[in-house]
N, C-alpha and C positions, 0 to 999 in steps of 0.2 A: 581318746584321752579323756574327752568330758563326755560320758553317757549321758542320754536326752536333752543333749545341746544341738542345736542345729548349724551347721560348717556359717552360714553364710552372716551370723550375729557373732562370732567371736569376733568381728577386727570392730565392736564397738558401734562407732558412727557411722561408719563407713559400711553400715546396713543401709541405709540411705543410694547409698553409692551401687550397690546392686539392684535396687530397685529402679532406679535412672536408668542404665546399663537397657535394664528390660524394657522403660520404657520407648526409648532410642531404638533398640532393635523392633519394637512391633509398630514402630510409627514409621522406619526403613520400610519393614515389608509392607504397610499399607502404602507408600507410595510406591514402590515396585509393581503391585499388584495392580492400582489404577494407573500405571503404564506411564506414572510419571519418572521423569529423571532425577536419580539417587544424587548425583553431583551438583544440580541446578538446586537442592530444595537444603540442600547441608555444605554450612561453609566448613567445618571441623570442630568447631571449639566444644563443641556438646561433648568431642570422647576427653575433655581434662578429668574429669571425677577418673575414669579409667588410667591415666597420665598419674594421679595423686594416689589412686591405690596401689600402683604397682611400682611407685614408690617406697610410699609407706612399709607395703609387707617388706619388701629391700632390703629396708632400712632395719626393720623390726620397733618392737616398742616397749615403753621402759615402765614398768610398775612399782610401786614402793606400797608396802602393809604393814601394819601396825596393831600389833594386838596388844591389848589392856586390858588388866581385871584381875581380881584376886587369884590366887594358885589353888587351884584342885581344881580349877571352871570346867577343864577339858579345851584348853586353848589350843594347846600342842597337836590333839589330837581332830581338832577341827580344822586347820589347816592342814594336816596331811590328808585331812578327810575333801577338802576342796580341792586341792591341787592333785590328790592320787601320787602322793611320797609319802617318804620319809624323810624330813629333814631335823630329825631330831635324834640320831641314830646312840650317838656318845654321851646324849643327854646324862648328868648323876641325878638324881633324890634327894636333898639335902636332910639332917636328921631335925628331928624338933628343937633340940637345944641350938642348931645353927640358925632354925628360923629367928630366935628370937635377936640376935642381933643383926641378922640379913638384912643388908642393904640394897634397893633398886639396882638394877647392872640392865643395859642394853645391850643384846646379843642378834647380831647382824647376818642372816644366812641368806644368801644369793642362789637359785638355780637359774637354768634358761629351758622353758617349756616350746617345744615345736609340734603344732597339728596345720596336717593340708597345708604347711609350706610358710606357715605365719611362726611367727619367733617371739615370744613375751621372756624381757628378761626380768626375772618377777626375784623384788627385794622383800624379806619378809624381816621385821624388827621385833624383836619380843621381849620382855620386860619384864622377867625373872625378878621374884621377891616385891614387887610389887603388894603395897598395904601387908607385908608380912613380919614387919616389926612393932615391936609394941608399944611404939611413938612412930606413927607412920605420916606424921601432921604434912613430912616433907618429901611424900613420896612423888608429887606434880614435879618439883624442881628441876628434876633431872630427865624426865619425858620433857615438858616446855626447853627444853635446855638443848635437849638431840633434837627436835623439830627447827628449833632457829639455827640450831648451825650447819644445819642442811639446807636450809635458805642461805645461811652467809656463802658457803662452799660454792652453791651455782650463782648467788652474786658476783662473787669474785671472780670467778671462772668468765661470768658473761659479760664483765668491767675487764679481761684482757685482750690479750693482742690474737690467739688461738682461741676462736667462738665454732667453730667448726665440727666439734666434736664433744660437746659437753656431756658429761654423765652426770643425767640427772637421778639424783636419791632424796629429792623431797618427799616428804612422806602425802599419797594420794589421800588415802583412807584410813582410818584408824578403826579397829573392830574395837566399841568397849565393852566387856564383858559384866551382864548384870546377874550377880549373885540369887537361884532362884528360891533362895531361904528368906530371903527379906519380904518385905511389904511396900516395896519401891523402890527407890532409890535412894541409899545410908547420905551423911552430911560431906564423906570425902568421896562419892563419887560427883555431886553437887559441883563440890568445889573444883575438881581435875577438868570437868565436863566444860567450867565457868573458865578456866584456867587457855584451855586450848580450840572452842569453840571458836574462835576467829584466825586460827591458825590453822589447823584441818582439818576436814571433813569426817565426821564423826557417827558410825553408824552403829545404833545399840544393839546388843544381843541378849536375851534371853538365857544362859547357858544352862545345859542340862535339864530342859525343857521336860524329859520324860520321866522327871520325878514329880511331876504336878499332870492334875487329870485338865482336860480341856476346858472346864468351866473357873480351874486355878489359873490358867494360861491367861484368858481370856483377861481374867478379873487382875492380872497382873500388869498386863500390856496399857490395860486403864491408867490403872495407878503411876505408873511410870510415864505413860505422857503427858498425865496430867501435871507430874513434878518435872518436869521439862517443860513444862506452859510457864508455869508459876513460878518456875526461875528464871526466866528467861532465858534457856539454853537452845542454840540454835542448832540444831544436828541436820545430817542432810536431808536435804529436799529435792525429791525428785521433779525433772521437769517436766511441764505441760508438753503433752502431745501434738505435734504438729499436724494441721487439720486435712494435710493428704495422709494420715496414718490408714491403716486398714483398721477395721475395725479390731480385730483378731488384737491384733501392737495395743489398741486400745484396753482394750479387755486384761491384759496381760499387765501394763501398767497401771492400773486400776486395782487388783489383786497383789500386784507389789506396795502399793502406798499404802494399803488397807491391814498388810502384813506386820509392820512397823510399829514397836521394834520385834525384830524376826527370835523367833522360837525356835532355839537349835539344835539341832544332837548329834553329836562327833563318833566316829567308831570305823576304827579300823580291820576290824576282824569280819569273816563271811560268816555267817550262818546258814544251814539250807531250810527253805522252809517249804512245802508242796511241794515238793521236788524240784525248786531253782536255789539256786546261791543267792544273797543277796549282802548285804551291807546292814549291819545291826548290830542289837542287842540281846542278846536273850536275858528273860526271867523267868520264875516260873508260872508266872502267869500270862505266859506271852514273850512276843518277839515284835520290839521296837525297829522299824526299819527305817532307816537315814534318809533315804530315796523316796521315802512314800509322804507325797503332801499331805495325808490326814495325819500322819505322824506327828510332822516337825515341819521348821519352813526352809530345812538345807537345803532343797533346791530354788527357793525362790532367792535366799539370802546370793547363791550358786550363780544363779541367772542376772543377778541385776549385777553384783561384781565382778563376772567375768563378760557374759554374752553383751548385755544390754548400756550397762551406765559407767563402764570402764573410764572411757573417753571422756564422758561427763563431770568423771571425779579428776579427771589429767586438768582439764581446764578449766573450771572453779579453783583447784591448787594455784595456779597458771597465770589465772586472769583476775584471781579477787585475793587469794589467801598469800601469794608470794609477791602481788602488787603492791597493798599494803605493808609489807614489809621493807619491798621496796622503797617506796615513799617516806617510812619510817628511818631507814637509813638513810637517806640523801635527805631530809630534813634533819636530823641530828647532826651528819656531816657539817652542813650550813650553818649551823649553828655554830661548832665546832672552829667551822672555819671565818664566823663573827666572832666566837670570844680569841682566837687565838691574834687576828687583827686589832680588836680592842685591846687587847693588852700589849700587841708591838706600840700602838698609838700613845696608851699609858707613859709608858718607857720613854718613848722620842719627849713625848712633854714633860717628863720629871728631867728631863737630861737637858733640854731647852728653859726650864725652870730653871736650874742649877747654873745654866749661864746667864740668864738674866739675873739671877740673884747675885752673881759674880760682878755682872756690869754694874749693879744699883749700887754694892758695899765700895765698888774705886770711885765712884759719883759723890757718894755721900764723905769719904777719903777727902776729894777736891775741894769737893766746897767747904769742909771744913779747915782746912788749909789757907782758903782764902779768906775765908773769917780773922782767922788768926793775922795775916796780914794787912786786913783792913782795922783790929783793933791796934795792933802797932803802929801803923800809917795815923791811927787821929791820936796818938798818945805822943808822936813825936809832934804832930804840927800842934799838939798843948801845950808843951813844953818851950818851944820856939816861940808863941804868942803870949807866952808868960816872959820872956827873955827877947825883945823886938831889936834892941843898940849891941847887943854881946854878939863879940867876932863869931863866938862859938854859933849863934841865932842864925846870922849871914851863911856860916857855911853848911850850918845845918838845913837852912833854907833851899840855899844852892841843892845839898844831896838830897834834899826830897823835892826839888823839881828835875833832877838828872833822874833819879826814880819814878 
């Protein structure tokens, strides 16, 4: 399925896991051989790695892709050139008069690829009319916009009751496609690069590599990381080697970092050329071949996204890019769920206000009431000490001590 891949680097990390495997088995026979006991020298747990592969293949595994970049790049046809399909078969053309009011659209194709028993079920996103209108200010909106609700989707799914079977379609990687007519990178791919840099992994491409000679490649690859320094745009980063690596693993990660961003060229057609078939392009000056690293870097772009750094890009999405988002929803929540308490709080005390202002206005009712009665009370006993011998005086007396 992938010519010049090697079986035992497609499941990822889980290269690692063969190499244990082998070590395990020639440390077996060295004690066999010096007549020691296999049973005495191994308690078991050395075959887990074998326990979690044969799992995992089981299980199978879930990839989600993303390509980006202006239309004519050869998007379409580098993906069928990776993966060896067609999945673009109904594709239409749109005319020029459509471009111009064409809007971004996100179109979602699913295959499921099987070699030697491994199962990748491989999501590809592609992002038709992309920068193809002519106000494209707001082409980022709606790529950031499909990235987070493929975070909300497996948040939700992994905040219920059924965790057991979640299908994940966060997006791993993103191909972004660099126009090979420019002189680095224009001010909207800047800004898309700035936009989603902390949401996924982001690896650049070069597209259509084989209309620039090797000393334009070169002189491009410059210019574009250096506008990536200077903006501060973080794209991926491959990891340090782990220092039981073989040298070979070494060497090979080394020529992937150095590749960066990879120089591509897509082509679904054979050509024969010395008498074999191959994968190219013909001109007439020549025949550009897909396959050949003096060409292009499709097989190394080939090798780190499928053989090598697959896994790599699963959990950087996993551990850092859907974490934070994570964190970003369940602090907003909090928040949400502090204003919505402050303002039952509000309420209870405006409604608590309302009766204390009720209690104060019957208080103040009261006491003026008794005012009232205490100015009548001294106007009668004036009247009475103005009149001390008049019967009237006497009983008026009497009724204001029965009062």
């Amino acid at each position: 399925m992938f010519p010049g891949l090697k079986p035992s680097t497609l499941s990822g990390s889980y290269r690692k896991d063969f190499r244990n495997r082998d070590k395990i088995d020639r440390i077996k026979e060295e004690a066999v051989t010096n007549g020691e006991d296999e049973e005495d020298e191994f308690i078991g747990f050395a075959s887990l790695p074998e326990q979690v592969h044969r799992k995992a293949v089981r299980r199978g595994f879930d990839f989600s892709l993303m390509v980006l970049g202006d239309s004519g790049l050869g998007k379409s046809t580098l993906i069928n050139s990776l993966f060896l399909t067609d999945l673009y078969k109904d594709r239409e053309i749109p005319d020029t008069a459509d471009l111009v009011e064409r809007t971004l659209t996100t179109v979602k194709k699913q295959i499921e690829i099987e070699e030697k028993g491994v199962k990748v079920r491989l999501t590809i996103v592609d992002t038709p009319g992309y920068n193809d209108a002519v106000n494209a200010e707001d082409s980022w909106k709606r790529v950031v916009s499909y990235v987070d609700q493929q975070f909300q989707l497996y948040y939700q799914a992994e905040s219920g009751l059924n965790r057991k079977n979640i299908n994940d379609t966060r997006i791993h990687c993103c191909l972004y496609f660099i126009s090979p007519y420019g002189h680095g990178l224009k001010p909207l791919d800047i800004l898309v690069m700035k936009k989603l840099h902390h949401k996924v992994n982001i690896v650049p491409l070069i597209a259509k590599s084989d209309v620039l000679t090797p000393k334009e490649v070169k002189r491009l690859k410059t210019k574009v990381l250096e506008d990536i320094k200077e903006n501060d745009i973080n794209i991926y980063t491959f990891p340090e080697c782990d220092s039981d690596e073989d040298e070979e693993f070494k060497e090979q990660d080394k020529a992937l970092k150095e590749a960066v961003p990879f120089a591509v060229i897509g082509s679904n057609t054979v050509v024969e050329a010395g008498g074999k078939k191959i994968r190219g392009r013909m001109y007439p000056w020549g025949i550009v071949e897909v396959d050949n690293p003096k060409h292009c870097d499709f097989i190394k772009l080939r090798q780190m996204l499928i053989s090598t750094h697959m896994q790599d890009l699963k959990d950087i999405t996993s551990e850092i890019h859907y974490e934070n988002y994570r964190a970003e929803s369940l602090l907003s929540s909090e928040v949400s769920k502090s204003n919505r308490e402050r303002t039952k709080l509000k309420r209870d005390s405006i409604a608590n206000l309302d009766k204390a202002l009720e209690t104060e206005q019957l208080l103040q009712e009261k006491e003026a009431e008794i005012q009232r009665m205490q100015e009548m009370l001294a106007k009668m006993q004036a009247q009475l000490q103005n009149n001390p011998n008049s019967q009237n005086g006497r009983l008026g007396n009497s009724h204001i001590d029965n009062i």
